[in-house]
C-alpha positions in Angstrom: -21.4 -11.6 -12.2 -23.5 -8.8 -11.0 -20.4 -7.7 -8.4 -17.8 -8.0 -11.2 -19.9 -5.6 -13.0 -20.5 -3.7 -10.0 -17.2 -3.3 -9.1 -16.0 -2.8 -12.6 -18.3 0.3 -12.9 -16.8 1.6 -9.2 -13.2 1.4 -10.7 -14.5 3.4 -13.8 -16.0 5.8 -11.6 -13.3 6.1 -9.0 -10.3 6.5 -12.1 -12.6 9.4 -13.3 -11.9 11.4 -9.9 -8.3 11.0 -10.7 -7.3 13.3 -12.9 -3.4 11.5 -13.8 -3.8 7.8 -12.7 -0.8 5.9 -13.3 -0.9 3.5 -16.2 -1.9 -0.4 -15.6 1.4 -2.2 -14.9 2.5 -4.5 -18.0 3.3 -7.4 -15.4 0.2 -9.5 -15.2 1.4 -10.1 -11.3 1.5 -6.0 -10.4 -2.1 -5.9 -11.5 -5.8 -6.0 -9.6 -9.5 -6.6 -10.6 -10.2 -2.8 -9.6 -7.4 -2.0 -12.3 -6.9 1.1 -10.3 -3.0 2.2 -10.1 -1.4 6.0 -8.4 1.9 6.8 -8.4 3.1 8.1 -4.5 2.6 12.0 -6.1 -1.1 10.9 -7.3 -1.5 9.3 -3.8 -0.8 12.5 -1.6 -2.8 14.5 -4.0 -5.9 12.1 -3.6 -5.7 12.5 0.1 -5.0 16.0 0.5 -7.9 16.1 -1.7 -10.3 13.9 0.1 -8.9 13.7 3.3 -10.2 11.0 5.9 -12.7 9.9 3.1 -9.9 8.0 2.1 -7.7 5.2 4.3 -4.3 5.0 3.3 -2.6 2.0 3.9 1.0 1.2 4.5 1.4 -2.3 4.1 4.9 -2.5 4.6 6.4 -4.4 8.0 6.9 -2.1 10.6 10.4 -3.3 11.9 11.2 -2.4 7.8 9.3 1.2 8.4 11.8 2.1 11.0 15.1 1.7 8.8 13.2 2.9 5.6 11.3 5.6 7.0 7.4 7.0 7.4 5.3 9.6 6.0 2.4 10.5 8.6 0.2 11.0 5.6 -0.8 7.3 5.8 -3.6 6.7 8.1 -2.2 3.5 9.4 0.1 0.4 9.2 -1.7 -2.9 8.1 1.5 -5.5 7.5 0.5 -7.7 4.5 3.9 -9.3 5.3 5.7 -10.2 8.3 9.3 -11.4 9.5 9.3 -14.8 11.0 12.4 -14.0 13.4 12.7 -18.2 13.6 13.4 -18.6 10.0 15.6 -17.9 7.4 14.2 -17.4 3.4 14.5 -20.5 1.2 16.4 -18.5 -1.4 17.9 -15.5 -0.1 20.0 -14.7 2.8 17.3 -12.7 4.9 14.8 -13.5 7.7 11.8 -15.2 6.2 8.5 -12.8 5.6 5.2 -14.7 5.9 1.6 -13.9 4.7 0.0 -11.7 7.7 -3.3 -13.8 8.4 -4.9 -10.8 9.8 -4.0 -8.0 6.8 -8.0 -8.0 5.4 -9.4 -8.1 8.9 -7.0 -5.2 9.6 -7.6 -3.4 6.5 -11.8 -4.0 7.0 -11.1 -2.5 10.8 -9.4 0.4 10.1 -12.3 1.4 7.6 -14.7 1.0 10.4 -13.0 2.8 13.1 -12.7 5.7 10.6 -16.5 5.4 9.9 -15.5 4.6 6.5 -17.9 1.8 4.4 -16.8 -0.5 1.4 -17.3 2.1 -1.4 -14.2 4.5 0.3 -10.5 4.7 -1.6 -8.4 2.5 -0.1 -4.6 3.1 -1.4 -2.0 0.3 -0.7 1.3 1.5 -0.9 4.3 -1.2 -0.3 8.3 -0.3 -0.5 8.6 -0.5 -4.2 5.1 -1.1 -5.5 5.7 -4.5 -7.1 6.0 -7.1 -4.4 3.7 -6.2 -2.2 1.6 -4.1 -3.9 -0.8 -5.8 -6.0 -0.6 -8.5 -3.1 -1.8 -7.2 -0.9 -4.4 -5.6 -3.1 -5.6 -9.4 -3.6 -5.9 -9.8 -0.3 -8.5 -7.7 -0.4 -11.4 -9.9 -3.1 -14.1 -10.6 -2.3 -15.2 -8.4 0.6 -17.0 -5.8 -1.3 -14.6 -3.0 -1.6 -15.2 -1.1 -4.8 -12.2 1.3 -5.2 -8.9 -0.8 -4.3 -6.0 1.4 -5.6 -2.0 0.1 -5.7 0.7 2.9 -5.3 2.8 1.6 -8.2 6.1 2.7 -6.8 6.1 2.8 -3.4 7.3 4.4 -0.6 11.5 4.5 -1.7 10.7 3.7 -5.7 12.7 2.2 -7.8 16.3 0.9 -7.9 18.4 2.8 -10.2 21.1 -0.1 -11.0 23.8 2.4 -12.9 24.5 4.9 -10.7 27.6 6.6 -9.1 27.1 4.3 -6.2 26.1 1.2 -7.0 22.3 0.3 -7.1 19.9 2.5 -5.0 16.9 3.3 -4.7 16.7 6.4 -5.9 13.8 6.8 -8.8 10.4 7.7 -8.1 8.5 6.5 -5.1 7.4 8.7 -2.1 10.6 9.3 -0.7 12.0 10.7 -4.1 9.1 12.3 -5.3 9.8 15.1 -2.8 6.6 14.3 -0.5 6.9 14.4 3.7 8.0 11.9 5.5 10.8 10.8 8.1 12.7 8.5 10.2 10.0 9.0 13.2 7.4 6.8 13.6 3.9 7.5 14.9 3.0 5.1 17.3 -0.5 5.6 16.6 -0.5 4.3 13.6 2.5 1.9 13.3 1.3 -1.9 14.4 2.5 -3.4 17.1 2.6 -6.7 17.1 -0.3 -8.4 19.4 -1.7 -4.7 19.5 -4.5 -5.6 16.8 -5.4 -3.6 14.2 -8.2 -1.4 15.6 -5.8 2.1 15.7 
């Protein structure tokens, strides 16, 4: 009880420093116990505000970061999902994506080579927001982090289903938000698989 409240007055705290937080999502699945939601604009704000006082996490898989693209604004790449090259999805007709067993050991190591402790901002931003976001953010219970935040759209936003072309992704999110990023990667800070996740 006395963590719940704990970590209930952190989130309070934590939403105070941001001045626009994005509103709770109204699907019970896009939502966390820290109840602490950016959009991608509110996400580079925070860390060009606080800097490396905050570890921002792309959770996205990294084969998936090379088509989609990269923003070097994100301290590192912590898969919460990865492609199982052996199997096909049950319903779809895609590679299968499994649960990365290492994604809070990752996440908990990346804090501590930054010199970061449990009470730092840690922003999770997925493709979209929605699959992985909250997720991932789950993930994440239970090991004393106090300010878990979810960027709500992602890194290419939301697919816009009547337009000229057909559906794209082409509302909000990081890439359509006009924030930096490209097709490069940083091999500092994308994983490699085997490499662990000590960058």
């Amino acid at each position: 009880m006395l963590r719940l409240v704990s970590m209930a007055l952190a989130a309070i705290i934590a939403t105070a420093s941001v001045a626009n937080a994005a509103p709770k999502p109204s699907d019970p699945n896009k939502q966390t116990v820290w109840g602490l939601y950016l959009t991608a604009k509110e996400a580079y704000e925070m860390k060009q505000a606080k800097g490396d006082a905050v570890l921002f996490v792309d959770v996205r898989e990294p084969v998936e970061i090379m088509f989609t693209g990269f923003t070097d604004v994100v301290d590192v790449n912590v898969p919460f999902l990865m492609v199982n090259p052996t199997k096909m999805h049950p319903q779809k007709p895609v590679l299968a994506m499994e649960k990365n067993p290492d994604f809070a050991s990752g996440v908990m190591a990346a804090l501590q080579a930054r010199g970061l402790d449990k009470s730092a901002p840690v922003l999770l931003m997925c493709r979209s927001g929605g699959t992985r976001g909250a997720p991932s953010a789950k993930a994440l219970e239970g090991l004393g982090l106090t300010a878990v935040y979810v960027v709500v759209d992602g890194f290419e936003g939301s697919t816009r289903k009547d337009g000229p072309n057909g559906p794209f992704r082409t509302v909000n999110g990081w890439k359509n938000s006009g924030l930096p990023w490209s097709y490069k990667l940083n091999p500092k800070k994308v994983h490699l698989r085997g490499s662990g996740f000590t960058q």
